[in-house]
C-alpha positions as CSV (number, residue, x, y, z in Angstrom):
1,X,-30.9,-6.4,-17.1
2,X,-28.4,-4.4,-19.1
3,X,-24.7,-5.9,-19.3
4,X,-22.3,-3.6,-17.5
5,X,-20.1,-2.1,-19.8
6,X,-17.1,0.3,-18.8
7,X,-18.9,3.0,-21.5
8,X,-22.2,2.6,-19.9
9,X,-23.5,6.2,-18.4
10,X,-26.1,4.4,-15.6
11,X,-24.6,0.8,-15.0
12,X,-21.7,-0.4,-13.1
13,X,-20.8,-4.1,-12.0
14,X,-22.6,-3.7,-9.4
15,X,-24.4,-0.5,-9.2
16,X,-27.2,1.3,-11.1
17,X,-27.5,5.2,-11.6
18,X,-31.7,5.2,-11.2
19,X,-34.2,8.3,-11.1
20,X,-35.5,8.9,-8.3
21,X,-38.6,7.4,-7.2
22,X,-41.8,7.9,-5.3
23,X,-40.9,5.8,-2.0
24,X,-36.9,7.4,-2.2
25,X,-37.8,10.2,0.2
26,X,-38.9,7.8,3.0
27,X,-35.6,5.5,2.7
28,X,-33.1,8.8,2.7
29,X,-35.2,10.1,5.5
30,X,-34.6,6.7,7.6
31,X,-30.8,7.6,7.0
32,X,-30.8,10.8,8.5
33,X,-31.3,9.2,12.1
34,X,-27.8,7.9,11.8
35,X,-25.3,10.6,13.2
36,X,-22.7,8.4,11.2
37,X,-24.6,9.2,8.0
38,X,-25.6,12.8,8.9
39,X,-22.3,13.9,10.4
40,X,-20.5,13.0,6.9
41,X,-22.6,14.0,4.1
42,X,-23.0,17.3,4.9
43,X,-21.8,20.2,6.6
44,X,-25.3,21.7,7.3
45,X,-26.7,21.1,11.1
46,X,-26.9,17.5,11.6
47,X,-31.2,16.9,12.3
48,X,-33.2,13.6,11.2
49,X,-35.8,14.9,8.5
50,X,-38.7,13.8,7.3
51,X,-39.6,12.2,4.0
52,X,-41.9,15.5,3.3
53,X,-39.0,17.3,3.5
54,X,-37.2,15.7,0.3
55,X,-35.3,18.3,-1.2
56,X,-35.7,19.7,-4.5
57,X,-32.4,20.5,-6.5
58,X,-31.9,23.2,-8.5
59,X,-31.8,22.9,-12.7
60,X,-28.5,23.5,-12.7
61,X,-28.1,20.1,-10.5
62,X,-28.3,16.4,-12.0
63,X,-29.2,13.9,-9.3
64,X,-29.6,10.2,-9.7
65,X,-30.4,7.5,-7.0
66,X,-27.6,4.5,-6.5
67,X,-29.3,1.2,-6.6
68,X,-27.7,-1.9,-6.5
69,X,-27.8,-4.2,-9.4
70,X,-28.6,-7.5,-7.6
71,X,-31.6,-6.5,-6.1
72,X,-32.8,-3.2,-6.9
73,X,-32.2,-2.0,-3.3
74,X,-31.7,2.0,-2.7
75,X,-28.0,2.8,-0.9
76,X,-27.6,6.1,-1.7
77,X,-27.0,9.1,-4.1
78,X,-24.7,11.0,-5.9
79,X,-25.4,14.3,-7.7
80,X,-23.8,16.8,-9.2
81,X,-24.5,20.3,-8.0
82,X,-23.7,24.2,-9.0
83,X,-23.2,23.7,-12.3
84,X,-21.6,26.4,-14.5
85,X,-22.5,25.7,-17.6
86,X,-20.3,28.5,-18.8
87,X,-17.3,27.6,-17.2
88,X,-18.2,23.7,-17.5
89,X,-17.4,23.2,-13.7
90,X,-19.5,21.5,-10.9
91,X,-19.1,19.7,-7.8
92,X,-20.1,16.6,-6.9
93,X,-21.7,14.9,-3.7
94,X,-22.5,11.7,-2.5
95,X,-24.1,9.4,0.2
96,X,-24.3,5.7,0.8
97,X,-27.1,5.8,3.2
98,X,-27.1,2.7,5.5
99,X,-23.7,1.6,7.2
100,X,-23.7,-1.9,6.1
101,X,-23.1,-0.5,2.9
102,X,-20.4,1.6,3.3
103,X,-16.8,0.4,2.4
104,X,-18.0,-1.7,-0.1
105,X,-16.7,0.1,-2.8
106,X,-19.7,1.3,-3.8
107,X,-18.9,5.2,-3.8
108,X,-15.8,4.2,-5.7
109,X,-17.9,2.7,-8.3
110,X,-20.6,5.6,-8.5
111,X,-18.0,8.4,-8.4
112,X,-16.1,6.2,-11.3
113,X,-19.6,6.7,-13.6
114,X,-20.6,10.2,-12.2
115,X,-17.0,11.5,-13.4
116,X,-17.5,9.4,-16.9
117,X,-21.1,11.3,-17.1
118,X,-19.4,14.7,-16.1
119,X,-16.6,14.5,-18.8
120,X,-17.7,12.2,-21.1
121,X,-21.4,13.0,-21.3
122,X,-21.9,17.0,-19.7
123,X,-18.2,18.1,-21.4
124,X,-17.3,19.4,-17.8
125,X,-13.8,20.6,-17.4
126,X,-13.5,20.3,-13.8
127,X,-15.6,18.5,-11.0
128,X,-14.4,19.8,-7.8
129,X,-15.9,18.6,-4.1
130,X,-15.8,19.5,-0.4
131,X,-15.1,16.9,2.6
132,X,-14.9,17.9,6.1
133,X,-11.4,16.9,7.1
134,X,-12.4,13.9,9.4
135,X,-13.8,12.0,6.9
136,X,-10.9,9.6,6.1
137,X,-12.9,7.2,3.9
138,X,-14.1,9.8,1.4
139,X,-10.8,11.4,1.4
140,X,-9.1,8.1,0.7
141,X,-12.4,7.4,-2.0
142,X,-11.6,11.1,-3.7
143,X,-8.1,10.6,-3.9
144,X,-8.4,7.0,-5.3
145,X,-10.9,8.3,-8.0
146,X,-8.4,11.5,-9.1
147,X,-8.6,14.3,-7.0
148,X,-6.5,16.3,-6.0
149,X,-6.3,18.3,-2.8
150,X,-6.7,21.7,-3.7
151,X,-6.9,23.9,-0.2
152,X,-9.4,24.1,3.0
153,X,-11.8,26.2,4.8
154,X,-10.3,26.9,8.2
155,X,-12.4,25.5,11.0
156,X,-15.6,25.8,9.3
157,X,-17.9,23.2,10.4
158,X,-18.7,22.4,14.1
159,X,-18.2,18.4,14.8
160,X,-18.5,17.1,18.0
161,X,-16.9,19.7,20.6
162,X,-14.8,20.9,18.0
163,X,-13.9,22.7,14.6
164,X,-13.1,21.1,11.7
165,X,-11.5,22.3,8.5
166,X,-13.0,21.4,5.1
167,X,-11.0,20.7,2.2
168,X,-11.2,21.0,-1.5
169,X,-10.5,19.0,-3.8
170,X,-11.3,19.0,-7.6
171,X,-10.3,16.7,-11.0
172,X,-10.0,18.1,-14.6
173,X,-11.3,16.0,-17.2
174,X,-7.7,15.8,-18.6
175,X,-6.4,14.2,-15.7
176,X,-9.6,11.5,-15.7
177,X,-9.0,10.7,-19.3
178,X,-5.5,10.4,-18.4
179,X,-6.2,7.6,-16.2
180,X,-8.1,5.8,-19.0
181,X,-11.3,5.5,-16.5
């Protein structure tokens, strides 16, 4: 196994950015029967899926598979999505599938090497992100990693019995090199 270095693109103390693999889609599936899981990751209708449903992203996406280090097991993803290659913008989005494994640090650590690939590796500009407004951990994860709160989406997803805003956020690769991540 690779020694972690802070320049490495895939590896992190305890983390490894991994292609996806054939038995992937069956694990992710499994997460979507968690309404913890499902209710956070995406604004989209909350609905278990099945591993033929595994979703193909568009080329102007870059997905990886978060795989811990110690023992090669699956936790989740990050990718990022709607790329302008123009405008070198994207967004990001992530998932630690299983609750066990949330608020381990874990997203901390992939977002830390998905921002170093973004600026470091892609030449991004800016890496921008949407989080429903409930979702305290991922705001306090964003915010810890660089970003900034940028505005919200009036009541635009349906949580529970009631409407949530979503906010934006977004990070410029200035302020990430700033912070000598």
């Amino acid at each position: 196994m690779p020694n972690a270095r802070s320049t490495s693109l895939s590896w992190g103390p305890r983390l490894q950015l991994a292609a996806p693999r054939p038995d992937d889609d069956a694990v992710i599936a499994g997460w979507t029967h968690d309404d913890a899981y499902l209710r956070r990751v995406d604004t989209d209708i909350a609905r278990p899926r099945s591993a033929a449903e595994g979703a193909a992203l568009a080329p102007s996406a870059w997905e990886v598979r978060l795989r811990r280090r110690e023992d090669d097991v699956l936790i989740g993803f990050i990718a990022l999505i709607a790329i302008e290659w123009g405008n070198r913008t994207g967004k990001v989005a992530i998932g630690i599938g299983r609750a066990e494994d949330r608020g381990q640090g874990y997203g901390f650590e992939a977002m830390t090497l998905m921002l170093h690939f973004a600026f470091g590796e892609l030449n991004l500009h800016r890496v921008g992100l949407d989080v429903i407004e409930t979702n305290a951990a991922a705001i306090r994860l964003y915010e810890r990693a660089g970003f900034h709160r940028e505005g919200r989406i009036a009541e635009a997803v349906w949580r529970d019995g009631a409407r949530c805003d979503v906010l934006l956020m977004g990070i410029l690769a200035r302020d990430w090199l700033s912070r000598g991540m």
